[in-house]
DOLO-890477 format. One record per residue (C-alpha): residue number from 1; z, y, x. Coordinates in nm, 3 decimals, decimal comma. Last residue first. Example, Ala and Ser with C-alpha at 12.3 -4.5 7.8 and 13.67 -1.06 7.14 Angstrom:
BEGIN
<site 2; <0,714; -0,106; 1,367>> <site 1; <0,780; -0,450; 1,230>> 
***
This chain:
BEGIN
<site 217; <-10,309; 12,946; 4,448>> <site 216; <-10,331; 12,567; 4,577>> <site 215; <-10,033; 12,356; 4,434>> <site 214; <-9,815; 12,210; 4,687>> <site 213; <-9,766; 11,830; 4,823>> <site 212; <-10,029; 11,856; 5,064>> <site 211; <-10,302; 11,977; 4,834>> <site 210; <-10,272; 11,986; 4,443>> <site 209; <-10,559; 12,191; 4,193>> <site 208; <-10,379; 12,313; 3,857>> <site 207; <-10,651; 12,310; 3,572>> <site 206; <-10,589; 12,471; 3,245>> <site 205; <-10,716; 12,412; 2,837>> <site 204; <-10,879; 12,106; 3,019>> <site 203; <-11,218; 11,980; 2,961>> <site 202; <-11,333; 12,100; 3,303>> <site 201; <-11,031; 11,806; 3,417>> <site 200; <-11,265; 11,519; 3,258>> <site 199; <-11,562; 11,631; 3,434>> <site 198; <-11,364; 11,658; 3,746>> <site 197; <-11,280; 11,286; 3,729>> <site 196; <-10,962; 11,242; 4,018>> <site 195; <-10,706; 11,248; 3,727>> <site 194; <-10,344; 11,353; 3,638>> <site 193; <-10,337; 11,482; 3,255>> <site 192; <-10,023; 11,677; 3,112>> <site 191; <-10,103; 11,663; 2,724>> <site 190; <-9,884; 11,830; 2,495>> <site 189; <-9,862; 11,705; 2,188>> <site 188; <-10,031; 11,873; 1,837>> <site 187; <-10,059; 11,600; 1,657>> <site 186; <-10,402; 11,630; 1,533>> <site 185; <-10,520; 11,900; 1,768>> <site 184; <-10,376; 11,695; 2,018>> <site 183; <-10,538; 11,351; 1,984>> <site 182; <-10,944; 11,478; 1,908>> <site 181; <-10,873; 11,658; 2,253>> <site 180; <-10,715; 11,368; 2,380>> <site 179; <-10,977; 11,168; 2,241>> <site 178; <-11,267; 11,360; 2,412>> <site 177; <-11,151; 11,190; 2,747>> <site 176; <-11,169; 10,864; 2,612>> <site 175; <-11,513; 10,858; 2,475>> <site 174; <-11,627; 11,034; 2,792>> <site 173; <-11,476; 10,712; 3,052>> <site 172; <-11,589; 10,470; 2,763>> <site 171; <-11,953; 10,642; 2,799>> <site 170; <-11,926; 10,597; 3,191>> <site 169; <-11,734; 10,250; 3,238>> <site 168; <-11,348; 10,217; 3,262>> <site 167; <-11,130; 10,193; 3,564>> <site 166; <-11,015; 10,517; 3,632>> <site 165; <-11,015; 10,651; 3,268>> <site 164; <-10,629; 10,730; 3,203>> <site 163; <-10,572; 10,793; 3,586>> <site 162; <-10,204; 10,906; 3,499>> <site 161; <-10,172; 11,033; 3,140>> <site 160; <-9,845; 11,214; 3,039>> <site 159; <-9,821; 11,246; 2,672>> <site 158; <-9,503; 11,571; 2,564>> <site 157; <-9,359; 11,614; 2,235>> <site 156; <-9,390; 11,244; 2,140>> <site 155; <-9,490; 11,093; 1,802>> <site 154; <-9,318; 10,786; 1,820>> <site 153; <-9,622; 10,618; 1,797>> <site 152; <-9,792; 10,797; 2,064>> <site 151; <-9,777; 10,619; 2,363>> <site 150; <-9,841; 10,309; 2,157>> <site 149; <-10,191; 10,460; 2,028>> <site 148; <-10,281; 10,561; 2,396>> <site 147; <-10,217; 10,229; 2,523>> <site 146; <-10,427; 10,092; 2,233>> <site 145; <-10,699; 10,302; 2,274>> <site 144; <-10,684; 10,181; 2,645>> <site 143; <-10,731; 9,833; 2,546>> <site 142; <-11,007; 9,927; 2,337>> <site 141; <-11,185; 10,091; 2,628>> <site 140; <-11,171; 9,787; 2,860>> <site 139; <-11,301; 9,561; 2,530>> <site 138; <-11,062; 9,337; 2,308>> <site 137; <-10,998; 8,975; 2,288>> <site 136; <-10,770; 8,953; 2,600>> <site 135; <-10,561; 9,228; 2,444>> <site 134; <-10,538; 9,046; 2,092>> <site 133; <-10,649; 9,078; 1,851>> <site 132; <-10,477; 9,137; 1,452>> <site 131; <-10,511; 9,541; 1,455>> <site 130; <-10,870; 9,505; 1,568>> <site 129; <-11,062; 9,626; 1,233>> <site 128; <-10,876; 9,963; 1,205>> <site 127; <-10,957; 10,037; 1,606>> <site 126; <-11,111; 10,348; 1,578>> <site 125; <-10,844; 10,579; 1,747>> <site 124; <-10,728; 10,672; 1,378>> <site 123; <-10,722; 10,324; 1,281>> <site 122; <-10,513; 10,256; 1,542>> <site 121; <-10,266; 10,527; 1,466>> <site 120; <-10,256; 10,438; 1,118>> <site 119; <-10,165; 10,061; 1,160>> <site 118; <-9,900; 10,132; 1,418>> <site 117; <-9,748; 10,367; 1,140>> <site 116; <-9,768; 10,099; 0,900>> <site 115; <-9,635; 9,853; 1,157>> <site 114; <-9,310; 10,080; 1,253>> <site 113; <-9,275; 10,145; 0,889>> <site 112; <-9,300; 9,762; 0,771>> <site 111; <-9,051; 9,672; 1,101>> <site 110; <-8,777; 9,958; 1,060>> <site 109; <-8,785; 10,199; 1,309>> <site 108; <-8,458; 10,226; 1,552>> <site 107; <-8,633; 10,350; 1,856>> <site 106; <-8,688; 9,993; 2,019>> <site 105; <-8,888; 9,889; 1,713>> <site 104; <-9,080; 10,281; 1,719>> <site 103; <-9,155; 10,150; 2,121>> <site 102; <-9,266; 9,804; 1,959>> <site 101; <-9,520; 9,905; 1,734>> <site 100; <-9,807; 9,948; 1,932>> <site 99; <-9,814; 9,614; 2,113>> <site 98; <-9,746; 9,480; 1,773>> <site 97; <-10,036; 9,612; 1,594>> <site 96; <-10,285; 9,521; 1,896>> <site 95; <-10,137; 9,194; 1,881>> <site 94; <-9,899; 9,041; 2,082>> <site 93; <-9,904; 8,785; 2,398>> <site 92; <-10,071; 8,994; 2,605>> <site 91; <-9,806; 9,261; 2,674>> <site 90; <-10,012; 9,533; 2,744>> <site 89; <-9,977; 9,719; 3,072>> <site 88; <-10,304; 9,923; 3,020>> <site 87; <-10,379; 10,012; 3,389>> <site 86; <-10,508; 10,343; 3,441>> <site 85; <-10,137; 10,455; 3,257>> <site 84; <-10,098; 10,641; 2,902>> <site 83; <-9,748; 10,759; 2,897>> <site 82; <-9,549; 10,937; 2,550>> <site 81; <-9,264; 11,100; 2,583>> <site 80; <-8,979; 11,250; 2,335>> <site 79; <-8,849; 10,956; 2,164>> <site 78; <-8,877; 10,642; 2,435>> <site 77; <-8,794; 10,915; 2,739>> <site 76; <-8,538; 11,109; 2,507>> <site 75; <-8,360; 10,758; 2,472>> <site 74; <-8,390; 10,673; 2,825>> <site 73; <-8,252; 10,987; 2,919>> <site 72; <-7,926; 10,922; 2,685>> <site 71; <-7,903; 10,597; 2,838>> <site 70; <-7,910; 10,747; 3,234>> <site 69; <-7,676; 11,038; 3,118>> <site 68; <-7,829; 11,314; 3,093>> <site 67; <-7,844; 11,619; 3,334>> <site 66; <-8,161; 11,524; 3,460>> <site 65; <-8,340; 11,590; 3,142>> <site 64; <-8,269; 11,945; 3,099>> <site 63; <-8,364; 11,975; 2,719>> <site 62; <-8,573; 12,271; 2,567>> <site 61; <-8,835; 12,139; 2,454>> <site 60; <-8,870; 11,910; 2,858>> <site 59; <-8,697; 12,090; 3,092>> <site 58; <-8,704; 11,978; 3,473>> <site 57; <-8,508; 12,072; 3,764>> <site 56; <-8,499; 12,079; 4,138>> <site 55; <-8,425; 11,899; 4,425>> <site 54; <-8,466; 11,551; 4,574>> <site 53; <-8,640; 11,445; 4,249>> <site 52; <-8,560; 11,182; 4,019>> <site 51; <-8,826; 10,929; 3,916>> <site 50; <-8,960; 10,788; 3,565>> <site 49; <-8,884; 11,118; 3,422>> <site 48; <-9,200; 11,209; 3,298>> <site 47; <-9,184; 11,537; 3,524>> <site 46; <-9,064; 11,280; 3,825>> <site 45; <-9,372; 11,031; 3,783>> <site 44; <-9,636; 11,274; 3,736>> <site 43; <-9,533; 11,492; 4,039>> <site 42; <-9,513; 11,192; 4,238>> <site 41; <-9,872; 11,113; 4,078>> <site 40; <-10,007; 11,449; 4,215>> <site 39; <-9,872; 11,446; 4,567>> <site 38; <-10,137; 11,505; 4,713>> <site 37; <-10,205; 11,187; 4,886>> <site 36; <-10,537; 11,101; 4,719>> <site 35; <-10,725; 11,428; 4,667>> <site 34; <-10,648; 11,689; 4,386>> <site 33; <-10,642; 11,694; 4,055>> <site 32; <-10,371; 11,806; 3,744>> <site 31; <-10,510; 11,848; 3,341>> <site 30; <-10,362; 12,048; 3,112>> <site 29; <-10,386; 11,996; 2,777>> <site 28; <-10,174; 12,255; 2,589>> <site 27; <-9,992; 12,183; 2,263>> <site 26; <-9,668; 12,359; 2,384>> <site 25; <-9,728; 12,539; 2,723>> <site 24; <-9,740; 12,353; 3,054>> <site 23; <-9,508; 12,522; 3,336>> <site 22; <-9,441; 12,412; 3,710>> <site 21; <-9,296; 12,497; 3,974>> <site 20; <-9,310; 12,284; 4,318>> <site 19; <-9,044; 12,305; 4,602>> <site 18; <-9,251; 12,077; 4,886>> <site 17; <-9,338; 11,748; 4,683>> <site 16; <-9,444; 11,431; 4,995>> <site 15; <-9,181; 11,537; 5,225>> <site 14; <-9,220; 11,216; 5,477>> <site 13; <-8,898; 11,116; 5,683>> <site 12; <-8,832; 10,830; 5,424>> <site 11; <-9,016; 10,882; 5,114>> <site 10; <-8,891; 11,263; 5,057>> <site 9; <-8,935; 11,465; 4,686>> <site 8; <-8,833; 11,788; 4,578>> <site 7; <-8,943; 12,005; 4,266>> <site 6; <-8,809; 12,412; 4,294>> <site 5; <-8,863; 12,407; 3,918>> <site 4; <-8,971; 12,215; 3,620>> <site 3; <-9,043; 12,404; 3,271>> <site 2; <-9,243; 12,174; 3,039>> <site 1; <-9,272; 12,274; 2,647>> 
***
C-alpha cells in the first residue's frame, strides 16, 4: 500500500531523515516509535504528503504522489488519506456531524449523503447520541472519536495517526488504541501509527524503532 524510498529531509544544515525505506502492507497497522528527535513525525509528515522530501519517493496504491501536480495531490490527499492528529483541530463552531462531514463536502458528496455517512461513522465510534454537540460540549476522548470519524469519511486507503492518544487519560488512551484495531478490520485501511506509548505500539501488526533519523535494524 506504502512504498517510499531513499527519504531525504534537511532543516537548515541539520539532516534530520538520512535515505529511509519504507513499506506498510495493505490493511496493516503498523505502528513507528522512537525518542523525541528521531525523526519519526518528519517521516509522518512527508509519507502523508504534507511535506516534500529532499530525496526520494513515495507510492501510495500504486500512485507516485510527488509527481502530481500540487491540485491533483491535494485531491488524492482529501480521497486517499485519512490523519488523526494529538490535537483534534476541530472547528468549534460545527457539530460533531458537520465536523465530520466536511472532507466528503470538499470531495464532491452531496450534503444528505455526506451527513448520513457522517452519521454512521459516529455511531460506529459510539458517538450516535452526540452527532448535534458540539466540540466544547464533548469529552477529550470524544473529540478524538470525532477526528478519527472525519479522517475516515472518505474512506481512505491509508490513516496516518501522529500522537493519537498523547493527551488523553489512561482508559481513553486504551479505548482509543483498540479502535484502530476495531477501525481496520471494518474498513480494512492501513494504519501507519507514530507514538511514544509502547503499550499502544505492542498492539501493532509491526513495529519499526527510529534513532537519529534512521530506522534501527
Amino acid at each position: 500500500m506504502i512504498k517510499a524510498q531513499n527519504i531525504t529531509k534537511s532543516f537548515g544544515s541539520l539532516l534530520v531523515l538520512k535515505g529511509i525505506d519504507f513499506e506498510a502492507k495493505d490493511s496493516e497497522v503498523l505502528s513507528i516509535v522512537g525518542a523525541s528527535g528521531a525523526g519519526k513525525s518528519s517521516l509522518l509528515q512527508i509519507l502523508g504528503t504534507l511535506s516534500n522530501p529532499d530525496t526520494g519517493s513515495v507510492l501510495i496504491d500504486g500512485t507516485d504522489v510527488f509527481s502530481l501536480k500540487s491540485d491533483e495531490l491535494a485531491d488524492f490527499r482529501n480521497k486517499k488519506i485519512g490523519f488523526v492528529f494529538q490535537f483534534h483541530h476541530l472547528l468549534p463552531e460545527f457539530t460533531a456531524l458537520e465536523n465530520v462531514a466536511i472532507p466528503a463536502l470538499i470531495a464532491g458528496e452531496k450534503m444528505s449523503r455526506a451527513k448520513d455517512s457522517a452519521a454512521e461513522l459516529l455511531t460506529f465510534l459510539g458517538l450516535g447520541e452526540r452527532l448535534t454537540h458540539k466540540p466544547s460540549e464533548m469529552s477529550g476522548g470524544e473529540q478524538q472519536r470525532v477526528a478519527i470519524a472525519r479522517a475516515l469519511i472518505n474512506k481512505p486507503a491509508v490513516l496516518f495517526a501522529d500522537e493519537p492518544s498523547g493527551n488523553l487519560d489512561t482508559n481513553t488512551k486504551k479505548e482509543i488504541h483498540k479502535l484502530f484495531f476495531d477501525l481496520r478490520d471494518k474498513y480494512r485501511q492501513t494504519v501507519v501509527i507514530v507514538t511514544h506509548d509502547r503499550d499502544l505500539a505492542k498492539m501493532s501488526d509491526r513495529i519499526l524503532e527510529m534513532k537519529d533519523g534512521e530506522f534501527l535494524l
